[in-house]
C-alpha positions, 0 to 999 in steps of 0.5 A: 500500500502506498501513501502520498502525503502532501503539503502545501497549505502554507509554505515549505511544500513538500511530498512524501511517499510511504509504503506499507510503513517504510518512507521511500522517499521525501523532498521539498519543492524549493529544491526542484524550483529554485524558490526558497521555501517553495511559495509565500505563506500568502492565500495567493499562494495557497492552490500551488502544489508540489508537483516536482516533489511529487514527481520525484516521490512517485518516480523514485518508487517506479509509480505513477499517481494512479497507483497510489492506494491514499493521499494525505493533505496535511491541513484540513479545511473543514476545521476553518469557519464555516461562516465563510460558506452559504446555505448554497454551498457558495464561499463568500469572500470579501472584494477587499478582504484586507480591509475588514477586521480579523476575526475574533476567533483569530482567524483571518479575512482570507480565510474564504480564499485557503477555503476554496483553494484546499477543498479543491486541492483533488481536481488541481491535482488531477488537472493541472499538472505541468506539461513536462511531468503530467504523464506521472499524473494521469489515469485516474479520475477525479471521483477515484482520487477523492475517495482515496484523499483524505484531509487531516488536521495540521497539527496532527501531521506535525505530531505525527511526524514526530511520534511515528519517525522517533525512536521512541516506542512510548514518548510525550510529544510537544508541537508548537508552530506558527498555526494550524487551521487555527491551532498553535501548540499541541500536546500529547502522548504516545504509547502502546502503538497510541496516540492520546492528545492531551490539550491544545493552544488556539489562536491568537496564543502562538509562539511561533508567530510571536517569534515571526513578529519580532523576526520582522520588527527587526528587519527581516523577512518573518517565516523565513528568517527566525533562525537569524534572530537566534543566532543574534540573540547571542550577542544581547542581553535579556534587558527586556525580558520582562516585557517578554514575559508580560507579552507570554504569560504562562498559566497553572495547566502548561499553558500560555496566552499571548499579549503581544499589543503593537510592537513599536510601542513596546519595542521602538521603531522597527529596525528596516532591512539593510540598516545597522544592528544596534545593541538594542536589536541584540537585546530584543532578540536575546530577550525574546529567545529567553522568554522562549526557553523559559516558556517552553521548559514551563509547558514541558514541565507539566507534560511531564507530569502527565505522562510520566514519560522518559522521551519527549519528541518535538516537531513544528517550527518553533521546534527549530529553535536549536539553542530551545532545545539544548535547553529543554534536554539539558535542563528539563525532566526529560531523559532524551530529547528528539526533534523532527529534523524536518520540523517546519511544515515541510515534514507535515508532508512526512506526519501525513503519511506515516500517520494515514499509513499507520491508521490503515494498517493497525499494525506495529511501526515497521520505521523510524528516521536514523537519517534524512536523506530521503531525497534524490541522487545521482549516479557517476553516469548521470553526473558525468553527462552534466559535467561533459555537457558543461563543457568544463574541466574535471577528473575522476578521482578513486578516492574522494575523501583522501583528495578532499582532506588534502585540500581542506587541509590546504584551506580550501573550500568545497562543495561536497555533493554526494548521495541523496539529498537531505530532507528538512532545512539542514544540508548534513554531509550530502549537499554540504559546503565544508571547510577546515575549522582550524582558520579562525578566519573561515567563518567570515570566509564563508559568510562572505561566500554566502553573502551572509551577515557576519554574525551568522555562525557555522557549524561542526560536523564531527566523528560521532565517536570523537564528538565528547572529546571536543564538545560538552556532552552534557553528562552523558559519555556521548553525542549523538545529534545527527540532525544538527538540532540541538547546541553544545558547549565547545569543550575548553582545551578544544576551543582554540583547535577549532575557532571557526565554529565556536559562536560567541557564546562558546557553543556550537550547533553539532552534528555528529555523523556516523559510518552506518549513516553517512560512510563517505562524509565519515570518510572525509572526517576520518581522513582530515584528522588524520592529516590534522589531528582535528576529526571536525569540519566546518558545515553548512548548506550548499546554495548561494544567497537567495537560493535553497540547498542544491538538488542536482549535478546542474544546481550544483555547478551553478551554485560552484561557478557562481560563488568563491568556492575553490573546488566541487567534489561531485559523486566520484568527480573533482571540479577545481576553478583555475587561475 
């Protein structure tokens, strides 16, 4: 039985492909169009489905769309007011929505227009198929679809994506995103093969869009730049966390509500793109992240307390909040603490169809998600043909990683191309730009390669094995973080061994990787420690400003000729840029 989950309601659209329990494959769409995030979380937006991720899904599996037994959208829009629809069945949607109030219910003037475009997601999907991949698309008629369709509620897939893909046969589960059809939070426990929601937080109370206000107050672009504002945080001080916390304010049940007022009231005049970052910019940022940490271990607290788990598992895209969650495992109740590496709504795609799957067969989970790469490859054959096409210089070199050791150990740049490609935000060792740790210049090297703020910093990836003797494994005797999700302290002795990965307040975001994951990018590791001593290597995400993570042979020499990288290491072959 095959299952096809989709996302598409607000952005990160994405597929994901199940079959009888194993996912066989998921991507998002930004990575086969070039737009980051795939669409604007606007209403304009909200008909466009993923039908490149789709493709690749369906193409990966040898099917067509026909042979797919359910679909599973991961937003429902039954559960959006019905005042929007008449006794006629007719949605009724203002000329000028914008012009009208908000609802009380938190909803939104738009809501009509998300309505219509998501009930009819089936006959779009039937129909409107772009020319170069309808074929995948055809053979099946709109009725057989839609008896196969089935829309289910968003925060659910995002509970789903945590509790069916943790390792974890009993864990609580915490989601906490921007909204839903109209919920923000959810919690809940799963246990004996089930799940039990426990309560839930509805609009207008949202962390998530706290965050994505105060992500825009300071200049950048909201539902895609939250992770910048965490990385600022680090160079203020909570000054202003008392204004934070009358902004959330916690309650006796695990809860919070929000009283967010007008943020250049509370906050001064917000900060334009482009215009300095002032220490009261830091403040800001520092104060909110406090705030966050403190809120989130409070509702963690009282999960606790009610299911008496050891395991907590989280998705949603506050979950993303990496420095949040070092905090949570570090200091709260739980014993071990998993995320969803695909926490945003890219992963509903995956909780939708673990979960429709899982319901249809009322049997026992047959997978749980040891990696991400989940996306597409490339073999020599195919990676040759784009490089002979192009026209450009290369030599096929019998081992990778002994070459690409030499040169990082010469300080050179490289884009590392291998495998499949990650599913999620984080390029983890298969469309990877790494470089040595051991230059405490490369981290403005690489922003500056970016086109990135200088403040941003950049990861370590290390040798699983070797990881708790370069970063504080938090009292246990090792590290395993193989999605890069959570923070550790850069140990000590080690610090000035590897300065370009040591943010400013001495931690850095890891990622461990292991021979059974990940061979080839352990190989790498192992190789370059052996030249240096230092079994860590810088990495980051494989694009250019602007641009998602690189998908394909062609994206990859783009993103190589368009940018100061010195070489690219693509499957078997090496590309080095001359005079």
């Amino acid at each position: 039985m095959y299952t096809l989950g989709i996302n598409a309601a607000f952005h990160d659209c994405s597929a994901a492909l199940v079959h009888d329990g194993q996912v066989v494959a998921a991507a998002e769409e930004e990575r086969f169009t070039g737009i980051k995030h795939g669409k604007r979380p606007v209403p304009f937006t909200a008909w466009q489905l993923p039908f490149n991720a789709m493709d690749y899904c369906l193409a990966h599996a040898g099917i067509n769309l026909a042979d797919v037994h359910q679909v599973a959208y991961s937003f429902d829009p039954s559960l959006l007011p019905h005042d929007a629809v008449n006794s006629s069945g007719e949605i009724v949607l203002p000329l000028e929505p914008s012009a009208h109030e908000k609802p009380q219910d938190g909803g939104s003037p738009w809501d009509p227009l998300f309505l219509c475009y998501m009930t009819n997601a089936p006959r779009q999907l039937v129909s409107a198929a772009p020319l170069h991949l309808a074929s995948r698309f055809r053979g099946i008629h709109l009725d057989t679809l839609q008896e196969r369709w089935t829309f289910l509620d968003h925060h659910l897939c995002h509970e789903a994506s945590a509790y069916l893909a943790a390792p974890f046969e009993s864990s609580a589960v915490l989601t906490m995103d921007g909204r839903g059809e109209g919920v923000t939070t959810s919690y809940g426990h799963f246990s004996d093969g089930q799940y039990k929601r426990l309560k839930q937080i509805k609009m207008p109370d949202s962390l998530g869009l706290l965050y994505e206000a105060v992500t825009h107050h300071l200049g950048f672009l909201h539902a895609s730049d939250e992770y910048k504002v965490m990385a600022l945080a680090s160079y203020g001080k909570p000054a202003l966390a008392d204004l934070f916390r009358d902004m959330v304010r916690t309650d006796d049940e695990g809860g919070f509500s929000l009283h967010m007022g007008d943020l250049t009231e509370r906050l001064g005049a917000p900060r334009q793109r482009g215009e300095p970052l002032e220490q009261h910019h830091m403040d800001v940022a520092r104060s909110l992240q406090a705030v966050l940490e403190e809120t989130v271990m409070h509702m963690t607290e009282w999960l606790w307390h009610q299911t008496g788990a050891s395991h907590l598992c989280m998705a949603g895209g506050v979950a993303l909040n990496c420095v949040m969650n070092s905090r949570i495992a570090r200091d709260g109740p739980f014993d071990c603490v998993w995320v969803q590496p695909a926490a945003g709504d890219s992963g509903t795609a995956l909780g939708a169809a673990l979960y429709q799957d899982h319901k249809s067969r009322q049997g026992p989970r047959r997978w749980f998600m040891e990696h991400a790469s989940l996306g597409p490859s490339y073999d020599d054959e195919q990676i040759e043909q784009t490089l002979s096409l192009a026209k450009i210089r290369y030599r096929k070199v019998s081992d990778p990683a002994s070459v690409t050791a030499d040169l990082l150990t010469d300080g050179k740049i490289i884009g590392w191309f291998q495998g499949r490609m990650e599913f999620g935000p984080r390029a983890l060792g298969n469309r990877s730009i790494i470089a040595s740790p051991v230059d405490p210049d490369m981290q403005g090297k690489l922003n500056a390669l970016k086109d990135r703020e200088d403040f941003r910093p950049v990861a370590p990836a290390v040798l699983e094995e070797s990881a708790h003797k370069w970063f504080d494994a938090m009292g246990k005797s090792r590290i395993h973080a193989p999605f890069m999700l959570f923070v550790y302290n850069v140990l000590a002795d080690q610090a000035k061994r590897i300065p370009a990965v040591r943010h400013t307040d001495g931690t850095a975001r890891v990622q461990t990787v292991s021979h059974a994951d990940n061979p080839r990018y352990h190989d790498v590791l192992r190789a370059f420690e052996q030249r240096t001593g230092v079994p860590v290597l810088i990495n980051t995400s494989f694009n250019t400003r602007g641009k998602p993570i690189v998908c394909s042979p062609r994206d990859a020499l783009e993103a190589f000729f368009t940018s100061p990288l010195d070489a690219l290491v693509i499957g078997s072959f090496l590309v080095e840029k001359t005079g």
